[in-house]
Backbone as a ProteinNet text record, in pm:
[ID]
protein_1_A
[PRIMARY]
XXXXXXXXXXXXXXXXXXXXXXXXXXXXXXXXXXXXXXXXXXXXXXXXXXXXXXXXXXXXXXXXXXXXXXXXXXXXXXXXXXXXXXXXXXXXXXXXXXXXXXXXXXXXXXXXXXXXXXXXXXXXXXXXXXXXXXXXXXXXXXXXXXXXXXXXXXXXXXXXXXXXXXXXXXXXXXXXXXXXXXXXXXXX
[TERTIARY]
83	0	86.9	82.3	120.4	-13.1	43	-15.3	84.7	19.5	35.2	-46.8	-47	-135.3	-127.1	-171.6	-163.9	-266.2	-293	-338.7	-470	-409.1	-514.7	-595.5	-574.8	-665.9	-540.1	-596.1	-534.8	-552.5	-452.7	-444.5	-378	-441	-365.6	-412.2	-305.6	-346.5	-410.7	-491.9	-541.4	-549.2	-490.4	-514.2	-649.9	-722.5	-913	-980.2	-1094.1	-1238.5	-1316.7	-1363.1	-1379.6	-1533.8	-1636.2	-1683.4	-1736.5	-1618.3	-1632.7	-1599.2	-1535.4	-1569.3	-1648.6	-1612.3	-1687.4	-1655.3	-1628.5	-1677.1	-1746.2	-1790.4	-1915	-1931.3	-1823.1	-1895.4	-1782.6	-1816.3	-1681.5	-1745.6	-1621.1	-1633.9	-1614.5	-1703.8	-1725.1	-1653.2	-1598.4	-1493.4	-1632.6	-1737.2	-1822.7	-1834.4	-1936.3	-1940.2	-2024.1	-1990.1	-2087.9	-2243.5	-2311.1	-2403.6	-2498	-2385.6	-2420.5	-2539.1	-2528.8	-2606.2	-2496.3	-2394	-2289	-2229.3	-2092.4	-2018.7	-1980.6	-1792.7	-1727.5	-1661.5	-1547.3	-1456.5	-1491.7	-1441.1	-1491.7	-1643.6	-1696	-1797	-1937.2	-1887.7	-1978.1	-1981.6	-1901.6	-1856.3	-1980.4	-1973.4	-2070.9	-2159.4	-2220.8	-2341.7	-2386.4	-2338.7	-2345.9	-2396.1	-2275.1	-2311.5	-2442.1	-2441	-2507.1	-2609.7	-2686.2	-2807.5	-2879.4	-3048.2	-3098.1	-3179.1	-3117.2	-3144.1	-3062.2	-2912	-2843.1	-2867.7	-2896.2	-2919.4	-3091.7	-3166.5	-3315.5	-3227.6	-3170.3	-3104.8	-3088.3	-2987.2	-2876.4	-2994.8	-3062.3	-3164.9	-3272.4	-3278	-3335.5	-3249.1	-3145.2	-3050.6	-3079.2	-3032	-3026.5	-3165.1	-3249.3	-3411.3	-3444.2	-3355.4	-3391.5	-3271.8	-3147.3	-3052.9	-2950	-2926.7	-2824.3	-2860.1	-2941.1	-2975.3	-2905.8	-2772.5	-2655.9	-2553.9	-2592.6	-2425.1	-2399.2	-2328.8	-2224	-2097.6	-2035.2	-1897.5	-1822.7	-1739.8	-1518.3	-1519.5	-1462.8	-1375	-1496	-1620.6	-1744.5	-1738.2	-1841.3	-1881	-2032.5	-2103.1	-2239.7	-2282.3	-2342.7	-2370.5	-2491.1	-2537.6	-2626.9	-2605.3	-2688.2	-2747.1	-2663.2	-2626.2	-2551.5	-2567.5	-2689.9	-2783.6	-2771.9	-2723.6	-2680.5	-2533.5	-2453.8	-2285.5	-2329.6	-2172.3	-2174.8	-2164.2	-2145.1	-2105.9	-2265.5	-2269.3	-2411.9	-2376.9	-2283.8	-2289.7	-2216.5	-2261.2	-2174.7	-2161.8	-2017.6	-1985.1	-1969.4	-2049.9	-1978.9	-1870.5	-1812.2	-1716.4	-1652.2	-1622.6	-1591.4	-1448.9	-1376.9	-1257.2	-1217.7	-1110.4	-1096.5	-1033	-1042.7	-1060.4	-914.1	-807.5	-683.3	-675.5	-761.1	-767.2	-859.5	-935.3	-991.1	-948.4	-815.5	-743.2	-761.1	-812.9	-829.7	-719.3	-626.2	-516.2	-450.4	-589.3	-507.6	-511	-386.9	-408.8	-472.8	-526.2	-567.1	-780.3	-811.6	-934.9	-944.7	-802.1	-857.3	-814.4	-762.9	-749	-901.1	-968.4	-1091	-1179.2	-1157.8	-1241.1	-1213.6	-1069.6	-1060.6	-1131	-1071.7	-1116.3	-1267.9	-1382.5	-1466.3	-1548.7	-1464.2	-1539.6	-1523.2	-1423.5	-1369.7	-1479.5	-1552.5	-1610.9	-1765.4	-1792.6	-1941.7	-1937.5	-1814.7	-1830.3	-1885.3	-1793.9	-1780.6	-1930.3	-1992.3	-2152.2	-2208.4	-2220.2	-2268.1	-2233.4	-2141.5	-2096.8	-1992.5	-1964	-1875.2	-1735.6	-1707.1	-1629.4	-1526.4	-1550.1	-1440	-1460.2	-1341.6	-1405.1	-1305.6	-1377.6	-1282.2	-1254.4	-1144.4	-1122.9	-1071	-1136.7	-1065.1	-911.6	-857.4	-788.8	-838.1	-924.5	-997.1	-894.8	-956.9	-875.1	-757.3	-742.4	-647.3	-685.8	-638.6	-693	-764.6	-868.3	-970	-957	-949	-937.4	-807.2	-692.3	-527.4	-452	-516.1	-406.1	-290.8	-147.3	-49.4	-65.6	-80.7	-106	10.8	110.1	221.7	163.3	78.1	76	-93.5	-177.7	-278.4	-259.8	-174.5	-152.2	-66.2	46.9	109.9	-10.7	-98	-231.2	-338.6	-387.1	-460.5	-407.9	-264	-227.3	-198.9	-157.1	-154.8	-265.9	-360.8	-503.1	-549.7	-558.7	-577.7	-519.6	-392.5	-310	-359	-372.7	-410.9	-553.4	-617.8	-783.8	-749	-692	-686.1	-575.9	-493.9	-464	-527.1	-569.5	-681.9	-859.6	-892.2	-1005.9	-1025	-895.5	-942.4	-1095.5	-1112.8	-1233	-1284.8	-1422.8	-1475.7	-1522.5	-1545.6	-1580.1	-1716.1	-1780.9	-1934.9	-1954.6	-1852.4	-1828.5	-1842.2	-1900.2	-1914	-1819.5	-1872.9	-1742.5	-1666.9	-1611.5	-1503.6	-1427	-1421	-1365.8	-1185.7	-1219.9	-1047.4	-992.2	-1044.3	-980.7	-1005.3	-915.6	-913.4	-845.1	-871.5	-813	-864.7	-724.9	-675.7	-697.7	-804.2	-834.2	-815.1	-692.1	-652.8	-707.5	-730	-756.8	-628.6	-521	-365.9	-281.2	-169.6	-38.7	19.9	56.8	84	74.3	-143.7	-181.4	-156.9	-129.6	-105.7	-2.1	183.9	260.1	288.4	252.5	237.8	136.7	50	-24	62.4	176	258	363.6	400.5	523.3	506.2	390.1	311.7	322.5	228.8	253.1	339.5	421.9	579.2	612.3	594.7	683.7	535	422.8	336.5	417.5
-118.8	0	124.3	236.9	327.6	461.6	565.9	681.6	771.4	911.1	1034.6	1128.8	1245.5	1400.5	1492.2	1482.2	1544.9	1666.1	1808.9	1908.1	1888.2	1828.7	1812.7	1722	1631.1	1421.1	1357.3	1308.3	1165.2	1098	1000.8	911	764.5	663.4	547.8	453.8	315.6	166.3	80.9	31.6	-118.3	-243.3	-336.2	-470.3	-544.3	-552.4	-586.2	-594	-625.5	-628.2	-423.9	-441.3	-304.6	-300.4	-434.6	-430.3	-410.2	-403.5	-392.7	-312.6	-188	-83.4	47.7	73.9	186.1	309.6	356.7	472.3	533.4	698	687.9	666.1	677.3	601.7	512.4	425.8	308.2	290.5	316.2	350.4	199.7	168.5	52.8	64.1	-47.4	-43.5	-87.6	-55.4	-63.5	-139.4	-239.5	-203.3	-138.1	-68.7	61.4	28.6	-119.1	-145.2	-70.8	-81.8	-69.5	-170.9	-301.4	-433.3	-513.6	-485.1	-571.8	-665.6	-732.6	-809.7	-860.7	-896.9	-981.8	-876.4	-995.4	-899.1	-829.6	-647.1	-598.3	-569.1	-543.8	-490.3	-577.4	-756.3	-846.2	-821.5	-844.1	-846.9	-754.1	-597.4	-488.4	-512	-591.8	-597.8	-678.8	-811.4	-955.6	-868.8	-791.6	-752.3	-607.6	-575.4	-436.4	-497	-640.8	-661.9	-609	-647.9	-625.5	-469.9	-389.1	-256.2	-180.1	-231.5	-172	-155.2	-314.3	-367.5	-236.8	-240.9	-169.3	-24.4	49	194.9	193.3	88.7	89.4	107.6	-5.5	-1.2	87.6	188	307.1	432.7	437.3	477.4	501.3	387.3	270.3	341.1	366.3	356.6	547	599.2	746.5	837	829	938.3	880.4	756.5	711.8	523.9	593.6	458.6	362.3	432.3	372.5	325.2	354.5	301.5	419.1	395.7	482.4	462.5	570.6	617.2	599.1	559.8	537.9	636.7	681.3	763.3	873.7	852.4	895	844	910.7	862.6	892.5	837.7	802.9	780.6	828.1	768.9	686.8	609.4	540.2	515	467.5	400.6	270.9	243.2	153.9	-17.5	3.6	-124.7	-171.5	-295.9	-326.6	-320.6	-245.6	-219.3	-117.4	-134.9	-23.9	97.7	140.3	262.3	350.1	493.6	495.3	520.7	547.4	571.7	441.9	417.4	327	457.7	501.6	532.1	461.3	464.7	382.5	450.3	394	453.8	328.7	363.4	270	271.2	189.5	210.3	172.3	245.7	192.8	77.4	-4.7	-118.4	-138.2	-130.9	-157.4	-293.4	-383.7	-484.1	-415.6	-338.2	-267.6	-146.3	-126.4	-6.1	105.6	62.2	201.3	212.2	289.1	302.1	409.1	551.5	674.8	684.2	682.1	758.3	890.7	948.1	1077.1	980.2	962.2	835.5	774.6	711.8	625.5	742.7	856.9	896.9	1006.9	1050.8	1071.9	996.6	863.5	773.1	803.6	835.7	910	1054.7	1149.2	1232.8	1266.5	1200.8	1269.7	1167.2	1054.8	1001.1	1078.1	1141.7	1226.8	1320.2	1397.6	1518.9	1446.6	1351.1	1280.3	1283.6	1229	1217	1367.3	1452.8	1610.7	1677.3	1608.5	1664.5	1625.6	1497.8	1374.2	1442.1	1504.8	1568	1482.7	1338.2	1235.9	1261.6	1221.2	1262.7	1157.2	1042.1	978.7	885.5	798.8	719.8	661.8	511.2	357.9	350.7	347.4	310.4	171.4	110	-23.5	31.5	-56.4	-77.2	-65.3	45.3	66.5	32.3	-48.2	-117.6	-176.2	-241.8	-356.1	-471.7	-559.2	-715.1	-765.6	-745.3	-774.9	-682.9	-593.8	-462.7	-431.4	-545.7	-543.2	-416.4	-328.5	-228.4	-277.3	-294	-278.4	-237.1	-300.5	-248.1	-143.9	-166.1	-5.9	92.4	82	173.6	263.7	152.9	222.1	292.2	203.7	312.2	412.9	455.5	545.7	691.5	689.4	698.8	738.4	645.3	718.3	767.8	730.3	854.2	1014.6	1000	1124.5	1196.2	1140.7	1190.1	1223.1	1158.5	1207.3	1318.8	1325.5	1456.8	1559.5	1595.3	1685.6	1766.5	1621.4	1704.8	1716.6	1668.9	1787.3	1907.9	1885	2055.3	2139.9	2094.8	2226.1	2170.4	2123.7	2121.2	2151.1	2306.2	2311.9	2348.8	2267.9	2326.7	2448.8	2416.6	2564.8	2646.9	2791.8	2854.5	2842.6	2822.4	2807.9	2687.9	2599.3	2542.6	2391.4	2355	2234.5	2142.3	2030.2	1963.8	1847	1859.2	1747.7	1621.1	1523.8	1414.8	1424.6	1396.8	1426.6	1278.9	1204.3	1039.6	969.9	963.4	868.7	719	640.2	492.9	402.1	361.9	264	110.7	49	-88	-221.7	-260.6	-346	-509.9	-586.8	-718.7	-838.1	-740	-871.6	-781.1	-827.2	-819.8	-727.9	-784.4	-673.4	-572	-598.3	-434.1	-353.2	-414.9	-307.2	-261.1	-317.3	-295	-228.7	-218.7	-138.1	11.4	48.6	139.8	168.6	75.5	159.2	231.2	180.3	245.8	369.7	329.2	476.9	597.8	553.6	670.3	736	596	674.3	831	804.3	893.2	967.8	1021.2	1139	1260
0	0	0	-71.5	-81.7	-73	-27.8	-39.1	-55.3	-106.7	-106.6	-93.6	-67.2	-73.6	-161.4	-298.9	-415.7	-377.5	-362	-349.6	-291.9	-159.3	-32.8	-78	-159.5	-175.7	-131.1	-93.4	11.1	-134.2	-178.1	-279.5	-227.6	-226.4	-185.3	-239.7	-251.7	-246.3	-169.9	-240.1	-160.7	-217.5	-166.6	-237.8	-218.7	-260.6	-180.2	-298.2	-240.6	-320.6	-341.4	-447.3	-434.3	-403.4	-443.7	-346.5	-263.1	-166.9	9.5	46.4	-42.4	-7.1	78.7	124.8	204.4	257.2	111.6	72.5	4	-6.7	-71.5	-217.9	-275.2	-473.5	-486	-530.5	-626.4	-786.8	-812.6	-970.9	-1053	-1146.8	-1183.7	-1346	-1392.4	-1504	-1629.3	-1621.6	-1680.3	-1846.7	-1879.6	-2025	-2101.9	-2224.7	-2253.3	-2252.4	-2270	-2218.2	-2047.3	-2008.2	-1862.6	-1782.5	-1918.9	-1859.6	-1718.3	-1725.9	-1681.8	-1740.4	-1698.4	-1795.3	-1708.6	-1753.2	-1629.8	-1564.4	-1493.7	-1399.3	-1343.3	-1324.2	-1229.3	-1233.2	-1339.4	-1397.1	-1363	-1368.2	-1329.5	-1173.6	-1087.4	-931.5	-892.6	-929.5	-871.6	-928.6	-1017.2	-1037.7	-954.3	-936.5	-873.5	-715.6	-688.7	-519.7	-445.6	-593.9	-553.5	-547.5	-661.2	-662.1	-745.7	-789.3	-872.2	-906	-832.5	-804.6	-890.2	-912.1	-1001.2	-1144.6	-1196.9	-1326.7	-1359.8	-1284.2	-1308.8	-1295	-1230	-1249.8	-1384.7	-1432.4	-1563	-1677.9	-1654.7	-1725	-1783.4	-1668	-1738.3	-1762.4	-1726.6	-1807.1	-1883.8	-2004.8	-2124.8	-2208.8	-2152.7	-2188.7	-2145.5	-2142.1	-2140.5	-2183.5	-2105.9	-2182.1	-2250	-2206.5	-2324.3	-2373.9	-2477	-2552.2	-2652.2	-2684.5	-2740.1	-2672.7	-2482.3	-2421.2	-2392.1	-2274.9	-2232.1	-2316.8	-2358.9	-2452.1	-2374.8	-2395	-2376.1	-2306.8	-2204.7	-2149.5	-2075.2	-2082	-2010.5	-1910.6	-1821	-1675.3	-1611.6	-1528.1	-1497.6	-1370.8	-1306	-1204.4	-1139.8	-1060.7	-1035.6	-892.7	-851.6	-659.8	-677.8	-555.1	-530.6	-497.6	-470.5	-476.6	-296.4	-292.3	-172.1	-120.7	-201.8	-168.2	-38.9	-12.1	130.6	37.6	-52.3	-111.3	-100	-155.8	-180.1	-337.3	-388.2	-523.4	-597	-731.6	-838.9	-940.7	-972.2	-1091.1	-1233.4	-1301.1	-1431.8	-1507.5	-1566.1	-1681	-1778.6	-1862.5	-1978	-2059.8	-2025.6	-2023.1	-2189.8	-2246.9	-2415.5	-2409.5	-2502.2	-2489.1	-2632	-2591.4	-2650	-2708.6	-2740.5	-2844.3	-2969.1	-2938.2	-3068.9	-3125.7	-3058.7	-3134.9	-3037.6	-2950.6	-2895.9	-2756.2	-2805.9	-2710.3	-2701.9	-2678.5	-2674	-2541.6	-2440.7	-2334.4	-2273.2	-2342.2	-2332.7	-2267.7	-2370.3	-2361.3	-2220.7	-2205.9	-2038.1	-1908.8	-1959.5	-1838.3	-1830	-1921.6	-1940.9	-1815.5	-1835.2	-1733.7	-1597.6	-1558.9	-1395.7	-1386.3	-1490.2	-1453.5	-1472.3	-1574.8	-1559.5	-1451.9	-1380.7	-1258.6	-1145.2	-1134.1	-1045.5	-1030.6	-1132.5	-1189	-1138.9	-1204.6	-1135.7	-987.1	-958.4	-795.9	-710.6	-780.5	-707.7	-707.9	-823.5	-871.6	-760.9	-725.5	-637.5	-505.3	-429.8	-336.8	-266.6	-326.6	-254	-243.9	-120.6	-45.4	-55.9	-58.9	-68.8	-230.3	-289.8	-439.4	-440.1	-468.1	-485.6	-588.3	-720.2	-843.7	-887.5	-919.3	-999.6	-1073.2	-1158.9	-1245	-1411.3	-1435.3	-1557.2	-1703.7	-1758.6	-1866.9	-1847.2	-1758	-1724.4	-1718.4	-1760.5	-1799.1	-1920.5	-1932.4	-2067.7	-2148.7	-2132.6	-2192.2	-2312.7	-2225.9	-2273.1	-2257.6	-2176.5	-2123.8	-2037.7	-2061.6	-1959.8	-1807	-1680.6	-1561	-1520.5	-1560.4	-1552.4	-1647.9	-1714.6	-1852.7	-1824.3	-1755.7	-1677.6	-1566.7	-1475.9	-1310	-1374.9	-1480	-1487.2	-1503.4	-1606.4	-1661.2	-1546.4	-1475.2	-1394.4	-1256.8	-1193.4	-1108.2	-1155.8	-1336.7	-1351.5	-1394	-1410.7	-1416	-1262.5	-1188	-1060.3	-973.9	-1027.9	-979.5	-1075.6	-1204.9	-1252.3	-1216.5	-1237.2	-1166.8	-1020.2	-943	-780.2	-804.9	-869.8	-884.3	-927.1	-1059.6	-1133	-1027	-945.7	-952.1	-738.1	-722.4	-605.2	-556.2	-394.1	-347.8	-368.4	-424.1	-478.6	-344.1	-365.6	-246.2	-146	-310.7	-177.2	-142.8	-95.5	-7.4	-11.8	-138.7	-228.1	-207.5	-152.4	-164.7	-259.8	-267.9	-376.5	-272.1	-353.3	-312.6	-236.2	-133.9	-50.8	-51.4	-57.8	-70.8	-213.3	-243.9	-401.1	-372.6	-345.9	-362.4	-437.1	-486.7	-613	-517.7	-562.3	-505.8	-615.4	-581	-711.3	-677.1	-744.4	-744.5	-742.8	-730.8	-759.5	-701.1	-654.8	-634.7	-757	-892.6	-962.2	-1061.9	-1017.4	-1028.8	-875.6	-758.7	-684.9	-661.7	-699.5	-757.4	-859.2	-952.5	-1036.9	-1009.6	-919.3	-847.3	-782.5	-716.1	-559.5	-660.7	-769.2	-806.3	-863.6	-951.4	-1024	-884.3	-814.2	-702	-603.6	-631.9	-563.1	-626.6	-770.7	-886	-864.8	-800.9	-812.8	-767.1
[MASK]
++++++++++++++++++++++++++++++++++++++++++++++++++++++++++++++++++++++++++++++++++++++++++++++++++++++++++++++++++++++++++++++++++++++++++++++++++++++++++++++++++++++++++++++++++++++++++++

């Protein structure tokens, strides 16, 4: 586990279930469906329960009837997770060509940006496009710690008093995605 304090967010590792989380949004590695899939994407559906899938669902059936887009973000009720929020976001998917870094770090920051709407205070991040996806786990944590440092520098607390997320943790599923998270954040 590693941390740092990038412009007053607490940023750290965890090796865990995300889950089991408990804090207030965990951001889900979503597929643009927003039916659910595998990996992380199956897990929060599996645990939030059938409350999530009926959110997604009207989603799906009112503002975005094509899917949620690459590098977008969404929010929904959490079902039965300890969280109260599920962020979706949709990570590019580097077996179909899609491997602009600019794209997956989109997925931190405009989860970051949902959260702040949401008023949440703290937010669990998977490993967005790592594994199925075929992103490099050094090549994502490099990617979304520097997405995370950019939006807390440019995105200090606003004045009337709104608050933004002060805890960001990276909740990895292995040994070396969280290795690859500790080293990324050494070098923040």
């Amino acid at each position: 586990m590693a941390e740092v304090l990038i412009s007053g967010v607490q940023v750290e590792t965890a090796l865990g279930d995300i889950t089991r989380e408990q804090v207030d949004a965990i951001v889900n590695a979503a597929s643009s469906s927003l039916l659910g899939g595998g990996g992380v994407d199956g897990a929060i559906h599996a645990a939030a329960g059938p409350a999530l899938l009926e959110e997604c669902r009207a989603l799906r059936a009112s503002t975005l009837p094509d899917g949620l887009p690459a590098g977008e973000a969404v929010a929904t009720g959490a079902g039965r997770l300890p969280a109260r929020w599920v962020i979706h976001t949709v990570g590019p998917d580097a077996r179909r060509g899609q491997t602009d870094p600019a794209l997956l770090a989109s997925c931190f920051t405009r989860s970051l940006e949902v959260a702040s709407g949401l008023g949440a205070r703290s937010v669990a991040f998977p490993a967005v496009s790592a594994g199925v996806f075929g992103w490099a786990a050094g090549e994502v944590a490099r990617v979304a710690v520097g997405a995370v440092r950019a939006w807390a520098e440019q995105s200090e607390p606003a004045d009337d008093g709104a608050p933004r997320p002060s805890l960001v943790r990276f909740v990895l599923f292995s040994e070396p995605l969280l290795t690859a998270f500790d080293k990324a954040l050494a070098t923040a």
